[in-house]
ZAFI-552200 format. One line per field, with one value per residue (C-alpha): residue number from 1; x, y, z. Coordinates in nm, 3 decimals. Example, Ala and Ser with C-alpha at 12.3 -4.5 7.8 and 13.67 -1.06 7.14 Angstrom:
<rs>
num: 1|2
X: 1.230|1.367
Y: -0.450|-0.106
Z: 0.780|0.714
</rs>
This chain:
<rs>
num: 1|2|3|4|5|6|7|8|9|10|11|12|13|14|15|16|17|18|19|20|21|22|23|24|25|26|27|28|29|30|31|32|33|34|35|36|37|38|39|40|41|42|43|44|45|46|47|48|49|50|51|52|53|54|55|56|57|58|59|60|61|62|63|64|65|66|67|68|69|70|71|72|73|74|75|76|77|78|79|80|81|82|83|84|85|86|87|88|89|90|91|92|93|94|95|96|97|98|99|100|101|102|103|104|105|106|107|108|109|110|111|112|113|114|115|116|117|118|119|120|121|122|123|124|125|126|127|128|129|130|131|132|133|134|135|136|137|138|139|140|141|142|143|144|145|146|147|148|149|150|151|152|153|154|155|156|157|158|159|160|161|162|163|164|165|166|167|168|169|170|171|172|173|174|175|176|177|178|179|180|181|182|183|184|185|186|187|188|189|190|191|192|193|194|195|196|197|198|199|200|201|202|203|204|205|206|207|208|209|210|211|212|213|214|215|216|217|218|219|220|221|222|223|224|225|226|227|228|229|230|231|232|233|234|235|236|237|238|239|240|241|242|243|244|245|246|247|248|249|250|251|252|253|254|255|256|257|258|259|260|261|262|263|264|265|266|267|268|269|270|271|272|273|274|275|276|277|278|279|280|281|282|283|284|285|286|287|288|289|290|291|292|293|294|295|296|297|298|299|300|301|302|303|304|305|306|307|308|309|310|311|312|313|314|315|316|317|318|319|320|321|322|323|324|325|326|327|328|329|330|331|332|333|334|335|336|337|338|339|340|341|342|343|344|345|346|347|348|349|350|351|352|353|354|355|356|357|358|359|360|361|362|363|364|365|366|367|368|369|370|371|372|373|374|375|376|377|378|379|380|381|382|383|384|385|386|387|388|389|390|391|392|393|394|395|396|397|398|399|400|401|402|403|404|405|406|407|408|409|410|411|412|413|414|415|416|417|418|419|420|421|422|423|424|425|426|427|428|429|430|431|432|433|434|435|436|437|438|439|440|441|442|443|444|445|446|447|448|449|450|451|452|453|454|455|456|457|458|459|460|461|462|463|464|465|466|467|468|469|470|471|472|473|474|475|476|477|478|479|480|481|482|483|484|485|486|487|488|489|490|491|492|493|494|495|496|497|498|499|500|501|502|503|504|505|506|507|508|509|510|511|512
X: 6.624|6.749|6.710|6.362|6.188|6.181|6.163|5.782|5.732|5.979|6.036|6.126|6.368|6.751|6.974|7.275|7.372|7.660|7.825|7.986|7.719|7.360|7.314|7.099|6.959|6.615|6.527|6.287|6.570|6.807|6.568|6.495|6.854|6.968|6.748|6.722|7.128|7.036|6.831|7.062|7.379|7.149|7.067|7.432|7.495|7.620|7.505|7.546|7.906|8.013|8.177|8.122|8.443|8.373|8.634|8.462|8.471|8.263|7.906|7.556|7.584|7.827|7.542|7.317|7.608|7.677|7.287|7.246|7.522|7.426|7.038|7.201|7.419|7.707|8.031|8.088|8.519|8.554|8.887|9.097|9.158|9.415|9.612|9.790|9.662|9.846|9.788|9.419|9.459|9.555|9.297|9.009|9.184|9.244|8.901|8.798|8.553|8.292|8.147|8.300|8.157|8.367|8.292|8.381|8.525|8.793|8.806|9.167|9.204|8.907|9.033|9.373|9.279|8.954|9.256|9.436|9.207|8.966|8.619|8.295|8.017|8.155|7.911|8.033|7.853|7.876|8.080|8.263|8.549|8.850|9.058|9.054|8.860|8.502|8.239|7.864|7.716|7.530|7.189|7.160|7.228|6.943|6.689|6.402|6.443|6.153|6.200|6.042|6.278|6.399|6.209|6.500|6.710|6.993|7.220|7.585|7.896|8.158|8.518|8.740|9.149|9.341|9.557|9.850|10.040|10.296|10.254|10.062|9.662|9.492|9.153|8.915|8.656|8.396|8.168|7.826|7.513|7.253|7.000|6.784|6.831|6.538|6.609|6.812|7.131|7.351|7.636|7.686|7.329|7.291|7.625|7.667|7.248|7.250|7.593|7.561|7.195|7.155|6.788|6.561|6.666|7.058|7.237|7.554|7.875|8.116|8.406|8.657|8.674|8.399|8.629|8.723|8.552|8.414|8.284|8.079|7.992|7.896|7.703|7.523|7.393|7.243|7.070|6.959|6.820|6.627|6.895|7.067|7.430|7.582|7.949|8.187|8.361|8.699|8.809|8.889|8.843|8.627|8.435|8.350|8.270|8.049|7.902|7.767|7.627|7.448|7.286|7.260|7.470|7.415|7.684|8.037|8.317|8.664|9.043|9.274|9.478|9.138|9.129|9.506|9.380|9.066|9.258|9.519|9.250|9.272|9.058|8.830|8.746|8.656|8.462|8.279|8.060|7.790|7.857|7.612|7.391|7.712|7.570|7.822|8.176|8.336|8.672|8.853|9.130|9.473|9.589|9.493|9.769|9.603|9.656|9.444|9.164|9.190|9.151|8.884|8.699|8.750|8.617|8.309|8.227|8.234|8.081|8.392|8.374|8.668|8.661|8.920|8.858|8.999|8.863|8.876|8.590|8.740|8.737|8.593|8.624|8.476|8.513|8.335|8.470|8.434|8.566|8.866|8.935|8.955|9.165|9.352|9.536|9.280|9.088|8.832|8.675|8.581|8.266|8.289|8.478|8.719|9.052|9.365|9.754|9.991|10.336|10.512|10.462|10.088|10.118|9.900|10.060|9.953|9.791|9.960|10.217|10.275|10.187|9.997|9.605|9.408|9.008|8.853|8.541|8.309|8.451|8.671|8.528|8.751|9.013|9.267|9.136|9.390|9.650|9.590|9.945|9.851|9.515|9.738|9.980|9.677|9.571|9.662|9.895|9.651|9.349|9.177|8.904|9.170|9.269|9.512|9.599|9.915|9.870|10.055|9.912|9.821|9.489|9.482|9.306|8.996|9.005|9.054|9.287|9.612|9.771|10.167|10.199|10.216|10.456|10.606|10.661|10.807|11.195|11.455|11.711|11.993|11.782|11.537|11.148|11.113|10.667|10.680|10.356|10.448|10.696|10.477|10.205|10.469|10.615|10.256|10.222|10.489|10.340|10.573|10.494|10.254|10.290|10.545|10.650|10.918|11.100|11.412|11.665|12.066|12.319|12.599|12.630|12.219|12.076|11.839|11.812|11.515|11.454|11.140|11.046|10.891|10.635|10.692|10.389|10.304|10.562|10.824|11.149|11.319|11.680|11.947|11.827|11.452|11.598|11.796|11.465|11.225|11.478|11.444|11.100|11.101|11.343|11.175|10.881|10.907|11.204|11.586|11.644|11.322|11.383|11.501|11.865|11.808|11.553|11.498|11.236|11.014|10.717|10.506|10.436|10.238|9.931|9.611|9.284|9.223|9.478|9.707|10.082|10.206|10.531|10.656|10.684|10.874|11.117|11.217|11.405|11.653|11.698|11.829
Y: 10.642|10.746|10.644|10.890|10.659|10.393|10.576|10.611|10.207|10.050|10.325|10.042|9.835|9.918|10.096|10.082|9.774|9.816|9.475|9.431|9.677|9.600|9.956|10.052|10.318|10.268|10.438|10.702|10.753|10.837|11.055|11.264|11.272|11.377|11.607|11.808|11.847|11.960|12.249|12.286|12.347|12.589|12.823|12.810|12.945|12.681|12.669|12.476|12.387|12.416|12.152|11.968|11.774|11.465|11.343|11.033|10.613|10.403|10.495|10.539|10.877|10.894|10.803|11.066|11.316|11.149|11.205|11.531|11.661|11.464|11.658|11.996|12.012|11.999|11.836|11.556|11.514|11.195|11.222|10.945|10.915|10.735|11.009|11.301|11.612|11.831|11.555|11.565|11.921|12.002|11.806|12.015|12.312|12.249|12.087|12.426|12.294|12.553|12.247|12.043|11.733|11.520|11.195|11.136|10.777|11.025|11.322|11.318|11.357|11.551|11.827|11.863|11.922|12.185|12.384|12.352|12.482|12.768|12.699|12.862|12.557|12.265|11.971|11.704|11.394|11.101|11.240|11.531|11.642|11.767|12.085|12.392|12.352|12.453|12.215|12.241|11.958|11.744|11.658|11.957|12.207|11.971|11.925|12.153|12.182|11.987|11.689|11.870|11.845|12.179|12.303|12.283|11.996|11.980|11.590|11.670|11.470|11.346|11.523|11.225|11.225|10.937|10.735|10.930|10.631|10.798|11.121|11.352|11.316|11.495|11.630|11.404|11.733|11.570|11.793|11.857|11.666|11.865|11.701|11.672|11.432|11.235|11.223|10.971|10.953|10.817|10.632|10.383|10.291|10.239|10.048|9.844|9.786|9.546|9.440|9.288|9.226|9.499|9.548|9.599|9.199|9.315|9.271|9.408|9.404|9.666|9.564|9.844|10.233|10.463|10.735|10.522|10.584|10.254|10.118|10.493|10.465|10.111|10.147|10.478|10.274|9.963|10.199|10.409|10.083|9.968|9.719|9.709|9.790|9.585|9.794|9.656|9.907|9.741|9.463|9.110|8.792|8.579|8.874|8.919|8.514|8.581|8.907|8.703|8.435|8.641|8.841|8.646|8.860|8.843|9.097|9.244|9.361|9.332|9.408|9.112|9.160|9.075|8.790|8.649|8.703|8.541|8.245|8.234|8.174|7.787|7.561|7.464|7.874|7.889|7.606|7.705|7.976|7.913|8.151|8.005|8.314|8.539|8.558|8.809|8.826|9.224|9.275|9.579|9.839|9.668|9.387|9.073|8.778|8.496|8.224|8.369|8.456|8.095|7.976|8.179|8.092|7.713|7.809|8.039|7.946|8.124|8.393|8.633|8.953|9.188|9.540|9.777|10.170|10.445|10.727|10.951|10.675|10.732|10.439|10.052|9.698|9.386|9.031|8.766|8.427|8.196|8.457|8.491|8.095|8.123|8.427|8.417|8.769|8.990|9.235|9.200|9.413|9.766|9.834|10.261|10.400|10.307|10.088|10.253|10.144|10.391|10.411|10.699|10.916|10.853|10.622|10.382|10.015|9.674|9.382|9.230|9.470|9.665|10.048|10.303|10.230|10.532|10.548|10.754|10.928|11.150|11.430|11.465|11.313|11.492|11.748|11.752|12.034|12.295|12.096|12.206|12.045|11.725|11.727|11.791|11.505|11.266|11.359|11.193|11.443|11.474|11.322|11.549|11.348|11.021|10.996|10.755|10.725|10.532|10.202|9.992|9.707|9.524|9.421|9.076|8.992|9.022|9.327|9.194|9.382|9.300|9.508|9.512|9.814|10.139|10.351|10.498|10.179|10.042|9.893|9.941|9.690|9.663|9.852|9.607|9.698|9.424|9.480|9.451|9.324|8.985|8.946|9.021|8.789|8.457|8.545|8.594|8.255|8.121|7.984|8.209|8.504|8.722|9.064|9.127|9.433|9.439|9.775|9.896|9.991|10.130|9.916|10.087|9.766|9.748|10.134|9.921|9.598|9.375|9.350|9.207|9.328|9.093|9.083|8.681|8.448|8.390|8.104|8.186|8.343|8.600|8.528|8.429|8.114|8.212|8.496|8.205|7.991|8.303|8.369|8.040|7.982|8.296|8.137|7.832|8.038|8.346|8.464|8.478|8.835|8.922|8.729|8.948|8.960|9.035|9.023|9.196|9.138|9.341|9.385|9.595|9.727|10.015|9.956|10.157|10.037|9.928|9.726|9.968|9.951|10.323|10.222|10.565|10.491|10.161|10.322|10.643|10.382|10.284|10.689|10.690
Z: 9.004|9.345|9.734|9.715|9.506|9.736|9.990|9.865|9.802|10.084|10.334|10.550|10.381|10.504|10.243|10.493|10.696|10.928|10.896|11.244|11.458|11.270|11.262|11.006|10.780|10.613|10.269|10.503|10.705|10.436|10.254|10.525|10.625|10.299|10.214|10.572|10.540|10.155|10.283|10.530|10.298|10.075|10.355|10.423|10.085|9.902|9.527|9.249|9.195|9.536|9.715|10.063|10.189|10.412|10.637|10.808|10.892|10.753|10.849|10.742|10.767|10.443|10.235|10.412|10.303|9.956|9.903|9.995|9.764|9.450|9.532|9.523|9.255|9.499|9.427|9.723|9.798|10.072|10.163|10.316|10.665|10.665|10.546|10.791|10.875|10.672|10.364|10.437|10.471|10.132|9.990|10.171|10.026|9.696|9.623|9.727|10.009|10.120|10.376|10.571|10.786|10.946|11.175|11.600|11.440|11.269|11.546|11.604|11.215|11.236|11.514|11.322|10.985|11.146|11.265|10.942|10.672|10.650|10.575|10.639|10.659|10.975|11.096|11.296|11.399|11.600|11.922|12.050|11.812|12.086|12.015|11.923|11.565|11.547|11.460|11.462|11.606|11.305|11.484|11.648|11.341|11.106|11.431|11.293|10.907|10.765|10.543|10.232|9.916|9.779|9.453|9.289|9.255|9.034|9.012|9.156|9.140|9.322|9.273|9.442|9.461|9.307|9.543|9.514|9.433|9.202|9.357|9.511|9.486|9.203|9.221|8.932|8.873|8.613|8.413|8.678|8.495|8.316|8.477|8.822|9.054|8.940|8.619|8.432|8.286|8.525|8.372|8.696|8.688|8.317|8.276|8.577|8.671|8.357|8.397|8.703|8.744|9.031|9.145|9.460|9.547|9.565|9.867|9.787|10.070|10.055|10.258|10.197|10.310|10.126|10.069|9.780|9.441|9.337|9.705|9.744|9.383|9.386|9.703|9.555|9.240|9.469|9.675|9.397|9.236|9.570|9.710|10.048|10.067|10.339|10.453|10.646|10.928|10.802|10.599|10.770|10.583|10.817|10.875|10.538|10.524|10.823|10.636|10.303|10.475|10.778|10.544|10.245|10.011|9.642|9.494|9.595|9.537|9.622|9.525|9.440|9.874|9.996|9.780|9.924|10.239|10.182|10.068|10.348|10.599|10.677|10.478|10.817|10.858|10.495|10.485|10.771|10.586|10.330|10.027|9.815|9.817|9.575|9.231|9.157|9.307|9.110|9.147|9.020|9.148|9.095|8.880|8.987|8.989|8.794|9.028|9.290|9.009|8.961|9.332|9.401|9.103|9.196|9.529|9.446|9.126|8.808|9.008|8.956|8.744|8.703|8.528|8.450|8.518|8.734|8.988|8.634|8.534|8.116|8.005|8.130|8.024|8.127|8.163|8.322|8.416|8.170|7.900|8.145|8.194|7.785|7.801|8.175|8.273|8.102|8.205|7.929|7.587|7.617|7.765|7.778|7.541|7.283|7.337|7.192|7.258|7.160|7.174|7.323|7.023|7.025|6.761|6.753|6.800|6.620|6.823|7.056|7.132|7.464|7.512|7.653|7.706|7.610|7.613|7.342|7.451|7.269|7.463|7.729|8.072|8.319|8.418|8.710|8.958|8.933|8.740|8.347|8.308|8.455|8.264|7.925|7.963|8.025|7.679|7.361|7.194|6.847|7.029|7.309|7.386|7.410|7.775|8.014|8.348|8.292|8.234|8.015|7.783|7.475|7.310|7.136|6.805|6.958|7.153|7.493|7.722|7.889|8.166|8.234|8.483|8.488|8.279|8.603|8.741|8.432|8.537|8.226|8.229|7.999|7.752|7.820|7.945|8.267|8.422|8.767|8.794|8.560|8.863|9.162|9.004|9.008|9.345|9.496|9.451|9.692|10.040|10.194|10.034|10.200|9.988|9.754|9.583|9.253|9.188|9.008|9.196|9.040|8.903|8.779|8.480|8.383|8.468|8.710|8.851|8.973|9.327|9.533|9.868|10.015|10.322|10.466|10.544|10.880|11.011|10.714|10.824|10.600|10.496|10.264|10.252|10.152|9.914|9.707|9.707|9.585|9.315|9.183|9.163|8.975|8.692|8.714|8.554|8.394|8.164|8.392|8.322|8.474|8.804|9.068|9.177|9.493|9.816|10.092|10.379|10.525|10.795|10.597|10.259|10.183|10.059|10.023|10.210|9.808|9.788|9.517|9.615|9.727|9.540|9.532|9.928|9.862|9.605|9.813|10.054|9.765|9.611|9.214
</rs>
């Protein structure tokens, strides 16, 4: 299925809400839209295997793009743009963009990186783009090409970029579908459709940026099944309140900041907003301290869902409340793909006991555009087709999943592996904790020790005297050696729109 087929029953029903404006997109709308800017992109000279780079806000628009690619056998690269010109920059050039469209809500971005990067195909939309960087209006280039789908219309694919969190982005370049656009076989609709009861009822409220892989994903498979996808121009917590009762929500999605947030509000503002209509409450992107799960499902209801995955999509595993009240911290069974923990060897480990998570596949999902080496060392070293991003973990007796961190982030103390995350999780839960990171910095006795940077509650003051406290409601819970030994304050940590902690960021301020 796809946005054309109701397009034909419900040409009138939205398929983009604009949470804060109302604007909205209808399934006619985004039809035509899609496939004018198809035909568009083919007299250009883009074939199948090309790629079109997007460098936009959150807007209907995105889907119009998104659309269009995935009915031309074009690969679709959103880029961030939050990132700098010359970061964005690199990302239009490596994924080898023969289109580019940016957004007016981005033209400063926009105007820099147009001046930065050489590419034959430029639409911009929604406002004047200043500078020196040439742009073809959007409107005006598509006013005039009929609304008639081309003959031919193979499925494309999105090629996002990971985070970048422990380094620089890399290009996820899935194998192109050997299939047309309407017909099936899309993993996303066959997976999470049942999973999650999506249909033509689903209204489902994306509240984070779609340059991200699972909101544009997401967002693709409800309007591919006939629902509404409600998008939020940015994340803020009584907004989203204010989102799912205005328009009745029945599905989102969310990462675990959103969820601190969310809970921070004061208890009259949260009460104030009827969520009754949330059937299903996904959350997925970073770990997930289990206190807050817990809150939120006392507050919502067993309504919560978590998965595990990745923009490389190798692997997934699910778990819905109650299995997580029996089994709190995990992330759930195996739902694509085959759970392996290895140790660094590749061997494979015994229950219960911490390694690397690998996802066997039939064959291998992905590569790293232009990075064979990167692509190699996320491959099992006997097992092609087993792949990791990183993570570290154990499965218990009955399959279910535990994350600790990632390898990178893994602090060696003493000899001794300390998870960061296990840290972050207790320290989370101290009213004066806002945000809270845990690294490894040197000590000349232990290789590294454990320090917390820590982002203060509104109303707490950062200071000896908090430091002593934090560190003490850390031994008063975990194991001593992993408490940190020291803390240090600070405005702001990095964070991505998703909520993943840019710790390569935090660690460059204390160099090894």
């Amino acid at each position: 299925m796809f946005p054309g087929t109701h397009a034909a029953t419900t040409p009138d029903k939205p398929a983009v809400v604009m949470a804060g404006s109302g604007e909205t997109l209808t399934f006619r709308e985004l039809e035509d839209g899609s496939v004018r800017l198809a035909r568009y992109l083919y007299d250009a000279g883009l074939r199948r295997g090309d790629v079109v780079a997007l460098v936009a806000d959150n807007s209907p628009r995105v889907f119009e793009v998104y659309w269009a690619a995935q009915r031309s056998g074009l690969y679709i690269t959103a880029v961030n743009h939050h990132l700098s010109a010359p970061e964005a920059a690199y990302i239009v050039r490596d994924c080898g963009a023969r289109a580019l469209i940016v957004s007016a809500g981005v033209a400063g971005l926009a105007a820099a990186v147009g001046d930065q990067v050489e590419v034959p195909v430029r639409l911009s939309y929604g406002g004047e783009i200043p500078g020196s960087a040439a742009y073809t209006d959007y409107d005006t280039a598509l006013a005039g090409i009929p609304a008639e789908p081309l003959a031919d219309q193979p499925r494309g694919a999105d090629m996002l970029y990971s985070s970048g969190t422990t380094g620089r982005p890399k290009g996820v370049k899935p194998s192109l579908p050997e299939r047309r656009i309407d017909e099936p076989g899309d993993t996303y609709i066959a997976l999470f459709g049942p999973m999650y009861g999506f249909d033509d009822d689903s209204v489902y409220l994306s509240p984070a940026p779609l340059y991200h892989a699972a909101p544009l994903r997401f967002s693709a498979t409800v309007q591919a099944l006939g629902g509404t996808a409600v998008i939020m121009e940015r994340f803020d917590p009584e907004g989203a309140l204010a989102a799912i009762e205005k328009f009745r929500v029945t599905h989102s999605q969310w990462v675990p900041t959103m969820f601190v947030r969310l809970l921070k509000l004061p208890e009259a503002v949260r009460s104030r907003y009827d969520v009754s209509s949330l059937k299903v409450a996904i959350h997925a992107a970073a770990p997930c301290p289990p206190e807050v799960k817990q809150a939120m499902i006392d507050w919502w209801g067993p309504v919560l869902h978590e998965y595990y995955s990745s923009t490389e999509a190798n692997g997934i595993t699910f778990i819905d409340s109650a299995q997580w009240l029996d089994r709190p911290g995990s992330v759930g069974r195996a739902g694509l793909g085959v759970l392996h923990v290895t140790d660094d060897e590749g061997k494979e480990l015994e229950t219960g006991e911490v390694g690397t998570v690998y996802f066997e596949r039939d064959e291998r999902p992905f590569e790293y555009h232009n990075d064979p080496d990167r692509t190699a060392a996320a491959q099992h070293p006997e097992h092609e087709n087993w792949t990791t991003t990183g993570d570290l973990g154990f499965v218990d007796a009955d399959g279910y999943l535990f994350l600790t961190d990632r390898k990178a982030f893994t602090i060696i103390s003493g000899g001794v592996n300390i998870y960061p995350r296990e840290v972050e999780d207790v320290l989370v839960g101290h009213p004066s904790v806002l945000d809270v990171a845990v690294i490894g910095v040197p000590d000349d006795e232990m290789g590294e020790a454990v320090k917390a940077v820590v982002q203060p509650a509104p109303g707490a003051e950062g200071g000896p005297e908090l430091e002593k406290e934090l560190i003490e409601y850390v031994r008063g819970r975990i194991a001593h050696f992993k408490a940190p030994r020291t803390v240090d304050f600070t405005d702001f940590l990095p964070r991505t729109p998703t909520g993943k902690l840019v710790k390569q960021q935090l660690r460059d301020r204390y160099p090894h």
